[in-house]
KEMI-211600 format. One record per atom (N, C-alpha, C, O, CB): x, y, z. Coordinates in steps of 0.02 Angstrom, whole numbers, plus 50000, padded with zeros to 5 digits. Last residue first. Glycine has a CB too. Example, Ala and Ser with C-alpha at 12.3 -4.5 7.8 and 13.67 -1.06 7.14 Angstrom:
# KEMI-211600
506424988850354/506844994750357/506455000250394/506705005750402/507044997050286/506604971650390/506154977550390/506604983550390/507124983450423/505654977650452/
# end
This chain:
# KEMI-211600
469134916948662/469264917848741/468284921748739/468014923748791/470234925248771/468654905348552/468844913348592/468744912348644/468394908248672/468474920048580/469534890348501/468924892448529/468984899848570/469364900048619/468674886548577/470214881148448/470334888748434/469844892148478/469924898248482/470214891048354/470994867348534/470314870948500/470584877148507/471014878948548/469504870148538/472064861348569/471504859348528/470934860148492/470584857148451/471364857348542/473784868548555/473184869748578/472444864748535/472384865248474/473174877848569/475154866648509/474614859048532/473794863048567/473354859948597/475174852648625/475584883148481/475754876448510/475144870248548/474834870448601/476274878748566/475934896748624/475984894548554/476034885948557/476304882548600/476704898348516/475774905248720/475474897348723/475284895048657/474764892448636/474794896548768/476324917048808/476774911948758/476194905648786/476144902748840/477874910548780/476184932948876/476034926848876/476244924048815/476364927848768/475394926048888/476754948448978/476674942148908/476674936848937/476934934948989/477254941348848/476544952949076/476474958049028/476584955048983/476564958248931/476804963749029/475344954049231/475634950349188/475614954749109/475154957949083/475244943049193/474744959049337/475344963349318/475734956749251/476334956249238/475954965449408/473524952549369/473464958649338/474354962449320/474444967849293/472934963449396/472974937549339/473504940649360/473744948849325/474034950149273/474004935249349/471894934549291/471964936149369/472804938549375/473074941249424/471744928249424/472074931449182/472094938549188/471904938649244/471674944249258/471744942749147/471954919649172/472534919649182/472584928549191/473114931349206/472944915249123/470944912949126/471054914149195/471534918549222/471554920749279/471174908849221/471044912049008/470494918049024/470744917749098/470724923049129/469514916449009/471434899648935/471944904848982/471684910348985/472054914948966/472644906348958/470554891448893/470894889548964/471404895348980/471734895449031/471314881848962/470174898448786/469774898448835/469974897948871/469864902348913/469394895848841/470844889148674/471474894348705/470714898848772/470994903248804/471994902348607/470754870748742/470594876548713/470894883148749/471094883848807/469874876648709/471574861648819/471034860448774/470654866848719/470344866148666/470514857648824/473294861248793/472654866048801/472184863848754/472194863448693/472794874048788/474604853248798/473934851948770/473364854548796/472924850848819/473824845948770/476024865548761/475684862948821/474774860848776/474454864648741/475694870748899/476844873948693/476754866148687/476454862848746/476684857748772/477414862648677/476854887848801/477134883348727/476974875848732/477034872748785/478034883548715/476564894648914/476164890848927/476504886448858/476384880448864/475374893748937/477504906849009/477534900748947/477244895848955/477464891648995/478114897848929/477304920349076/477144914949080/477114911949023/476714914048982/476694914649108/477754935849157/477934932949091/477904925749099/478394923349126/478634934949067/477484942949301/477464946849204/477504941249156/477224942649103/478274952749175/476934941649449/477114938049383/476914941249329/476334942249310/476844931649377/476684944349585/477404948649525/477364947249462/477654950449419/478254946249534/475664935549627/475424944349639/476174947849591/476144953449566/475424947749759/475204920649624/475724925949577/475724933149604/475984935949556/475464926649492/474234907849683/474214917549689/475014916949683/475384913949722/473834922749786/474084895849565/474114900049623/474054906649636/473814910549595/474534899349645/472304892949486/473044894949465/473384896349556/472994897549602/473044904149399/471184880949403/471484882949474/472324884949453/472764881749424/471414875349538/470884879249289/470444879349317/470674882449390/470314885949425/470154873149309/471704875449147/471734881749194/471544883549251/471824888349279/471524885549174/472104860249051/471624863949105/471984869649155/472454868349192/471304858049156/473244852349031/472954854548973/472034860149007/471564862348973/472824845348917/474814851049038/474464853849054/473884854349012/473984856548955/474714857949069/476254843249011/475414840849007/474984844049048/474744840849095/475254833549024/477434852748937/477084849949010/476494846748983/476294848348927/476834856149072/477954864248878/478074857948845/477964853348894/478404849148900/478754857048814/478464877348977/478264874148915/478274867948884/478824866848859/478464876448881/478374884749088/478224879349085/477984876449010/477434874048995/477804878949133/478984898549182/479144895149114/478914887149116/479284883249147/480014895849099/478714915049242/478804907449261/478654903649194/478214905749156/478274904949325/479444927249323/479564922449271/479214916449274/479434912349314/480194920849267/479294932449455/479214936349380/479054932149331/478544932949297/479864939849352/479064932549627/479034928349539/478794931949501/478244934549503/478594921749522/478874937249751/479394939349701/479374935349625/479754936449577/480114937949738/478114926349821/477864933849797/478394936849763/478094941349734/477644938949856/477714912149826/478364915249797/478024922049766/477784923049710/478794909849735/476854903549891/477384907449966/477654910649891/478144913449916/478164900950042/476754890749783/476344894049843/476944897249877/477464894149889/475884888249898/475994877149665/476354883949679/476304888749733/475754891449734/476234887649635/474974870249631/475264870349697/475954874749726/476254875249779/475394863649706/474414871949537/474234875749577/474564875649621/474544880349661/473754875549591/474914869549388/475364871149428/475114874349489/475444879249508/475764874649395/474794850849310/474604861049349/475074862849375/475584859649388/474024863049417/475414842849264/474884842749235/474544849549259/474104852649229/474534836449248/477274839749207/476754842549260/476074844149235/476074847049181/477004848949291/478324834049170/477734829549152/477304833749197/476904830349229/477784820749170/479434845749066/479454839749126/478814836449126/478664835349067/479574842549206/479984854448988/479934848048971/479924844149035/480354840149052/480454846148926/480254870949109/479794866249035/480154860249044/480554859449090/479914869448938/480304877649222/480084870649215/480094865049185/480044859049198/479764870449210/481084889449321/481204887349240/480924878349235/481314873649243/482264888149216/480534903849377/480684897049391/480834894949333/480714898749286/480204893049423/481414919649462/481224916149392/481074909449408/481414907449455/481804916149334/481444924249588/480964928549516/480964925649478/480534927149436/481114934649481/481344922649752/481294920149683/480834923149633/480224924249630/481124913649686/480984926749903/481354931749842/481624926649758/482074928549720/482274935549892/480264918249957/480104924449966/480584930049903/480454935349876/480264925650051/479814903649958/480514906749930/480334913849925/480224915049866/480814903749853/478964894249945/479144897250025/479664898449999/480114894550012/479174892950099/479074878849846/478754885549873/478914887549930/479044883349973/478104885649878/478744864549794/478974868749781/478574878049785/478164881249753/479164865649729/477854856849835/478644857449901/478774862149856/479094866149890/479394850149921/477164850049735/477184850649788/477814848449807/478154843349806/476694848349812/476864850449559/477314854049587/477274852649675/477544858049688/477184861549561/477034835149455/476714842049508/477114842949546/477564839449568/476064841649554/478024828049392/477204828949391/476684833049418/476094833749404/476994824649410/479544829049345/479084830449385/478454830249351/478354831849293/479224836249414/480774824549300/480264819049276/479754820949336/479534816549373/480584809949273/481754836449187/481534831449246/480944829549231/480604830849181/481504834149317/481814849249085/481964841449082/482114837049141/482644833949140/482514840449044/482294861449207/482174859949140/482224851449128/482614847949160/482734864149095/482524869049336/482184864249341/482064860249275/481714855249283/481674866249372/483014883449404/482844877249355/482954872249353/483514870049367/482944877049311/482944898049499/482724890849498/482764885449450/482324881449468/482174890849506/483334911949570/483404909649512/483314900549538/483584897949586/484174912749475/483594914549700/483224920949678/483084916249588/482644918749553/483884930549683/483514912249863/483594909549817/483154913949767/482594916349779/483484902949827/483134915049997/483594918249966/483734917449897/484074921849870/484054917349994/482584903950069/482514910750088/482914918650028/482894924750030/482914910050169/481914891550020/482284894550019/482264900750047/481694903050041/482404894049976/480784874650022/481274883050043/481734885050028/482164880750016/481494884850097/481054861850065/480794867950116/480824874850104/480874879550144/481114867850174/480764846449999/481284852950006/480714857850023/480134857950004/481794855449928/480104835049989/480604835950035/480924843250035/481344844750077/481114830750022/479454835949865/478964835749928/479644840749988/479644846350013/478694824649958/479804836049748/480144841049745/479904840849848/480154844749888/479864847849676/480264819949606/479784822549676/480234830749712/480844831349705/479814813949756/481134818649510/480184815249503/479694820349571/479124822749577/480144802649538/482214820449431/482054824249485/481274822749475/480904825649435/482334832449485/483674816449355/482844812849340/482274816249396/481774812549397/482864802449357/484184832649247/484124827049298/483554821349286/483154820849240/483994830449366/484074842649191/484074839849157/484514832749188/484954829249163/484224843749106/484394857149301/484204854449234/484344848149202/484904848449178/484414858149195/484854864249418/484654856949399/484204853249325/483844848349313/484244855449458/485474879749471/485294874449412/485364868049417/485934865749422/485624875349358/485074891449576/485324883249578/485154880149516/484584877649514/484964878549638/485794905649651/485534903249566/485534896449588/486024895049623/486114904849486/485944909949775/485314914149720/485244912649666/484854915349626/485344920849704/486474906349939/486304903749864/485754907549826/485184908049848/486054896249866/486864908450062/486714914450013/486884911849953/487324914149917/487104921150024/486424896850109/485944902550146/486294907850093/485904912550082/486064904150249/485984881350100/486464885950086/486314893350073/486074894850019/486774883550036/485194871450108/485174875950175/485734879550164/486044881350214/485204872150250/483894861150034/484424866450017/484554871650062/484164876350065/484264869849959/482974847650039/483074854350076/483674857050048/484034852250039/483154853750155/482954840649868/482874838649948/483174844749959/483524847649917/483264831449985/482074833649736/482324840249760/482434837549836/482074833249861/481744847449749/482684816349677/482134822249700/482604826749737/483164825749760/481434819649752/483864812649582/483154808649582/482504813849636/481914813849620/483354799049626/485184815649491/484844816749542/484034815849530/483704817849483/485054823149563/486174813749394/485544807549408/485014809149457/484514805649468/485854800349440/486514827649292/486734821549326/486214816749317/485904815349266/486884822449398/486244839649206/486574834149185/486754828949238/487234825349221/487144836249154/486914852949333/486494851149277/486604843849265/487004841049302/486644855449214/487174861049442/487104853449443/486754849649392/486414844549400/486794851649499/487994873949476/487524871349399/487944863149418/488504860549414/487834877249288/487704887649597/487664880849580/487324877749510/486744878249490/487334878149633/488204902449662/487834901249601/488004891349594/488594889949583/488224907449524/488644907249796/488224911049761/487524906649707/486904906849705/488784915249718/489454901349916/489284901349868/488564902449824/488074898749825/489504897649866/489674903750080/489784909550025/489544910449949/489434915749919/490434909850017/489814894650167/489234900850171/489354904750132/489144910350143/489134904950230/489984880150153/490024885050091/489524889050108/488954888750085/489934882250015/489364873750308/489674873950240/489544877450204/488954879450205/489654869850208/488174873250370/488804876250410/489344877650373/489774881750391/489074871950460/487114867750325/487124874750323/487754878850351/487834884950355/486564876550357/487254858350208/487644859150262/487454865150283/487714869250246/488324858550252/486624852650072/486074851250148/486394854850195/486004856050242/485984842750183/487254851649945/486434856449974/486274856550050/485854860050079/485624852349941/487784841449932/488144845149943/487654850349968/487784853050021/488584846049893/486744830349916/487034832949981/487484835649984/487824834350033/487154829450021/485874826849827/486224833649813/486204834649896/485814838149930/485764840349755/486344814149733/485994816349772/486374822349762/486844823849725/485884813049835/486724809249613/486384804549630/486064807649672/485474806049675/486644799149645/488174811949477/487784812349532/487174810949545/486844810849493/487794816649546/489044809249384/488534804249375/488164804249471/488004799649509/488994795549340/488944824149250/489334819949308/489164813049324/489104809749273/489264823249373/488564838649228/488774831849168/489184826249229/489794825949233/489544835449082/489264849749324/488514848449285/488994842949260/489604842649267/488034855149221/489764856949444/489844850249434/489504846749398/489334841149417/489834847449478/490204872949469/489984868849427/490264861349429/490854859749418/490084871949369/490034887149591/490504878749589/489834876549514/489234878049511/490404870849708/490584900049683/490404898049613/490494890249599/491054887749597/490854902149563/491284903349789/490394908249771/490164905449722/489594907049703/490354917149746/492134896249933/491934897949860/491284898749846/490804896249875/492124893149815/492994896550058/492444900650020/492414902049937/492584906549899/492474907350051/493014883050095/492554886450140/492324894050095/491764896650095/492994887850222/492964866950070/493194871850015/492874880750032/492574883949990/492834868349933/492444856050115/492894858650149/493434865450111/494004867450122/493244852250170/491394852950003/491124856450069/491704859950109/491614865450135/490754850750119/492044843349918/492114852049895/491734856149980/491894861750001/491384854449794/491934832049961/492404833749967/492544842149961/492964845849988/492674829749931/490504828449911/490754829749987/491454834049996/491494838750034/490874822250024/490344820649776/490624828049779/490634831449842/490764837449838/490244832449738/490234807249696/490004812149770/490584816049751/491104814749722/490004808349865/490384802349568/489944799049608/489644805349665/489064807349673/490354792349643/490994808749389/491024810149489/490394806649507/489894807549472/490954820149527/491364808649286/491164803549307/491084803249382/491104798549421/491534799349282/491474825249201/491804818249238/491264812249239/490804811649198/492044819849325/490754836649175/490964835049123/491524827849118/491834825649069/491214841149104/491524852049277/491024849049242/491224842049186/491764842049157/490734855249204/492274855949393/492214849649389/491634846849347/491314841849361/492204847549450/492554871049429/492164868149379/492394861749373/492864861849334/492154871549317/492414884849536/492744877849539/492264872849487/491704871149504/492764874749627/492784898949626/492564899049580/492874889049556/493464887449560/492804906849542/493754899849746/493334904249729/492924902249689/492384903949714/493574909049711/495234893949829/494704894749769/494124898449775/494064900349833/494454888749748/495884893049946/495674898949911/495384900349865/495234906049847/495974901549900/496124880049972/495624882050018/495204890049993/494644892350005/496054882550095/496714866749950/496584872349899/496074877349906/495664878849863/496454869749840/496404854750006/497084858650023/496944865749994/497134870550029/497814854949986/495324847249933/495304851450005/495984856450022/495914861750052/495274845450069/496274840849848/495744847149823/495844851849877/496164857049881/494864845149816/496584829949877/496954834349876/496834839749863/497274844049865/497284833449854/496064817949901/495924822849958/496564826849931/497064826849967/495924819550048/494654814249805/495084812749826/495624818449876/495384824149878/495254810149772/493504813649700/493824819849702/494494820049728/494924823649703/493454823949737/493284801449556/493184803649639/493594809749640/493964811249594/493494797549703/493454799949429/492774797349487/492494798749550/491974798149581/492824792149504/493804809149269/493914807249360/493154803049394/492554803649381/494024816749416/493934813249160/493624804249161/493754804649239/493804799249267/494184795949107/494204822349105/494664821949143/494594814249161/495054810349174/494624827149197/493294836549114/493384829149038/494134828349051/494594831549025/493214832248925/494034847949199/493504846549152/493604840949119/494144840749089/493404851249107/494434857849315/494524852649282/494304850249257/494064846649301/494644849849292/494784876249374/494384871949311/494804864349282/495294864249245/494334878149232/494814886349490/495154880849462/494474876349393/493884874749389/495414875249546/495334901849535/495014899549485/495024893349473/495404892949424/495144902149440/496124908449622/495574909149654/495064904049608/494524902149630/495374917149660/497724906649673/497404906149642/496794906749652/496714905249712/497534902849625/498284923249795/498204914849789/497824913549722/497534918549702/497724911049858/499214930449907/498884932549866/498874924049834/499314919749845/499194939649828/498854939150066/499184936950044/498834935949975/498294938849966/499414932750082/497854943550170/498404945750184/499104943150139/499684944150157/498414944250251/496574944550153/496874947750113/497534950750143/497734956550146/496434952150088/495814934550179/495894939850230/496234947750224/496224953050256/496254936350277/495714926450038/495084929650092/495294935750136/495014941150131/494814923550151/497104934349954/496684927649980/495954931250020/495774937050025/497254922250047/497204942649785/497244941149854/496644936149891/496074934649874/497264948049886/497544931349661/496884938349686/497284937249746/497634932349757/495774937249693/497494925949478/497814926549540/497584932749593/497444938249570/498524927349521/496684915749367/496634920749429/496964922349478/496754920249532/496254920149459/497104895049383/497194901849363/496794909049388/496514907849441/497104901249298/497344879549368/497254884949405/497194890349373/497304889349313/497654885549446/497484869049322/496764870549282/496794875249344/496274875249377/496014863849266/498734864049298/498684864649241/497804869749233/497564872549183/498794856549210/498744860049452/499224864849418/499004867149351/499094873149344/499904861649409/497704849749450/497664854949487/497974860349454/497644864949430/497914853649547/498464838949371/497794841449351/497704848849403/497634853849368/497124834649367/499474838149457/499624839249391/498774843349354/498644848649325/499894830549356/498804831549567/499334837049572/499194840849488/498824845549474/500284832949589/497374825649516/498014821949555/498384831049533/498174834949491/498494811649506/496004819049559/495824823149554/496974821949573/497214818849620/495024826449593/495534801349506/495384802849566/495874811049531/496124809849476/495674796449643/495054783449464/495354790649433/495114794749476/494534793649495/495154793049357/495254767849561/494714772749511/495364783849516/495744787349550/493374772949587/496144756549492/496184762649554/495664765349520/495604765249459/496934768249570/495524738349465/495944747149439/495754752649493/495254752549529/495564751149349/495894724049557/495584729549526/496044738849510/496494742549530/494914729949580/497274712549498/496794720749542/496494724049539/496704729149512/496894725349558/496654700049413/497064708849415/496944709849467/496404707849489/496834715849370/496724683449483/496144688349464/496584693549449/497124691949475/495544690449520/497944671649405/497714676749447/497034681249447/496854682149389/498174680649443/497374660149313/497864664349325/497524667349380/496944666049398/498094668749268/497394641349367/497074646249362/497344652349342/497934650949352/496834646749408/498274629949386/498134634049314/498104640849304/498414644849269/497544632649287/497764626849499/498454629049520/498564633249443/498864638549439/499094621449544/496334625849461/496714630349511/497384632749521/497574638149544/496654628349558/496624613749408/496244618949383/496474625149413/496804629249380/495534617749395/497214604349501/497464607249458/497264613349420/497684617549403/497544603649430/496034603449595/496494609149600/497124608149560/497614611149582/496674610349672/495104595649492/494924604649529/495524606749561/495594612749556/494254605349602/495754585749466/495584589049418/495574598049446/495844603349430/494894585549393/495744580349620/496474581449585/496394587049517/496804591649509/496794572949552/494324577949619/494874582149672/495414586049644/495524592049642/495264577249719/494094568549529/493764576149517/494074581149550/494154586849530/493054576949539/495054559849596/494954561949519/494844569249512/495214573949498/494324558349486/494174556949683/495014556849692/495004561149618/494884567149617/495524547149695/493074552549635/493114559049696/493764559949697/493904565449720/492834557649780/493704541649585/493134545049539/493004553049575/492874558149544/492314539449541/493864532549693/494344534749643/493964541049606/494264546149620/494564528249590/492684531749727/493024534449786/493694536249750/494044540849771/493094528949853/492094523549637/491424529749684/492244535149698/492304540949679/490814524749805/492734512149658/492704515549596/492424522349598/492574526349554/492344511849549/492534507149776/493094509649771/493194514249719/493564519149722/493484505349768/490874505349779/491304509149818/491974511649805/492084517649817/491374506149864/491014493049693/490714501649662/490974507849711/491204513249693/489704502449667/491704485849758/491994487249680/491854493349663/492204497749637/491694482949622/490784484049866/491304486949863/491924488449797/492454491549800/491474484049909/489674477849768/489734484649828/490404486449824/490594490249780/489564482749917/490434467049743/490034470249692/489974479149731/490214484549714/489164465049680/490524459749851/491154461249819/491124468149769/491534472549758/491354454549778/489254460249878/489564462049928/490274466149892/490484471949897/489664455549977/488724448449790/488374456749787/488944460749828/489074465849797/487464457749834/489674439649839/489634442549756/489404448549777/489774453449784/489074438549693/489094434149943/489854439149932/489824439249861/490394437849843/490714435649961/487824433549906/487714438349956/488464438649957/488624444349974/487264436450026/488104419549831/487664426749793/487904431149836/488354434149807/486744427249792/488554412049922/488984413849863/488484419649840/488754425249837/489154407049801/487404411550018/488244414950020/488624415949982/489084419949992/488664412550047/486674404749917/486324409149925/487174415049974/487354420649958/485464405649970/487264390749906/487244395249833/486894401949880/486994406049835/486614391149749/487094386550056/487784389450010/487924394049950/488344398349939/488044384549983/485874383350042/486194389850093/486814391350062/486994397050045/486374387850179/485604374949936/485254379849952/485524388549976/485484394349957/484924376450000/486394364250022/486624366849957/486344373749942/486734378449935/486434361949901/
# end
């Protein structure tokens, strides 16, 4: 009797199993059916959106200057200006437009700007207000042997790197995030520099420019400036509104007339007795946060 009641338990539990089993297995049937109805619901993802790119119409509307071409066997726009345009990319119709001269893409949403390299002689390019990141348009030396003057103002660019554009004499970078200057080598030619509102701390790498007369520094985080070095043509040099607050070590200047020391935390105006090592200097500016009056 024993054995019997104990087989009736063991197909009970059994039946019991497989009750839960089937119910387990409907229940996956279910969730199945739920998920790709869900799906068949689903709507579509969009397409993503074309990003805004540089198109005919914009070209036509922002030409102008009419000159003869380079060889001057013919005669071409030389001027193009596209501006607050919301573009992202440059896109390959630019390149076609080989006679420009002069090219303002200020004031977009541009990522890279590669595309202007195949733009062989232009002397003038503005791409300030943008959302640039590097400055490898700087690096080609085989590219734009012609352009003169660069305003890369207003982007993202994060440090100075080599610049091998051999008859460049103005480069504006103002008001970048530019922390480090180590990587760049130079210039040979470069006659104008700024540098305004970056997130430098000292100056090393910046130097070996034999014909630079102005630098332009202020509002950045630099605490000296000894490391200044190679720029015997410097006239100018502008550092106002720095954490400088010690003189103790200057570079050798042998051109320098006109130094802005403004809003800089000089412990005392004492700290700029040094500064008459520089015997051709013909004003000074260190108006501003000084801490002590203390005579020279």
């Amino acid at each position: 009797m024993e054995d019997n009641a104990k087989d009736e338990e063991k197909s009970i539990e059994n039946k019991n199993d497989e009750s839960k089993e089937i119910e387990k297995s409907n229940e996956e049937k279910k969730d199945a059916e739920n998920v790709e109805k869900k799906e068949e619901n689903k709507e579509p993802e969009p397409p993503p959106v074309p990003k805004i790119s540089i198109n005919e119409e914009m070209i036509i509307a922002g030409l102008s200057q009419l000159g003869r071409t380079h060889d001057g066997t013919s005669y071409a726009y030389s001027k193009l200006i596209i501006e607050e345009k919301e573009i992202e990319e440059i896109g390959l119709l630019l390149p076609k437009y080989i006679n420009i001269k002069y090219l303002s893409l200020s004031k977009n949403q541009i990522k890279s700007v590669k595309e202007v390299k195949e733009l062989p002689y232009l002397l003038h390019i503005d791409v300030s207000k943008n959302d640039l990141t590097k400055l490898d348009l700087l690096d080609d030396s085989s590219a734009l042997k012609y352009v003169q003057i660069i305003n890369f103002s207003s982007n993202k660019v994060t440090e100075l790197t080599p610049v091998n554009l051999q008859n460049l004499f103005h480069l504006n970078l103002n008001e970048n995030l530019i922390a480090s200057a180590i990587k760049f080598q130079g210039h040979e030619r470069l006659k104008i520099l700024e540098m305004r509102k970056n997130k430098l701390n000292n100056l090393e790498g910046i130097g070996n420019m034999p014909f630079l007369s102005e630098l332009y520094l202020a509002e950045n985080e630099i605490t000296n400036f000894s490391k200044l070095a190679e720029l015997p043509a410097l006239k100018k040099l502008h550092l106002r509104k720095n954490n400088i607050s010690k003189l103790r070590e200057i570079p050798v200047l042998p051109s320098l007339e006109y130094i802005n020391l403004r809003e800089n935390p000089l412990e005392a105006l004492k700290e700029v007795k040094i500064l008459g090592n520089y015997f051709g200097l013909k004003a000074l500016n260190i108006l501003g946060r000084i801490k002590s009056n203390t005579c020279l």
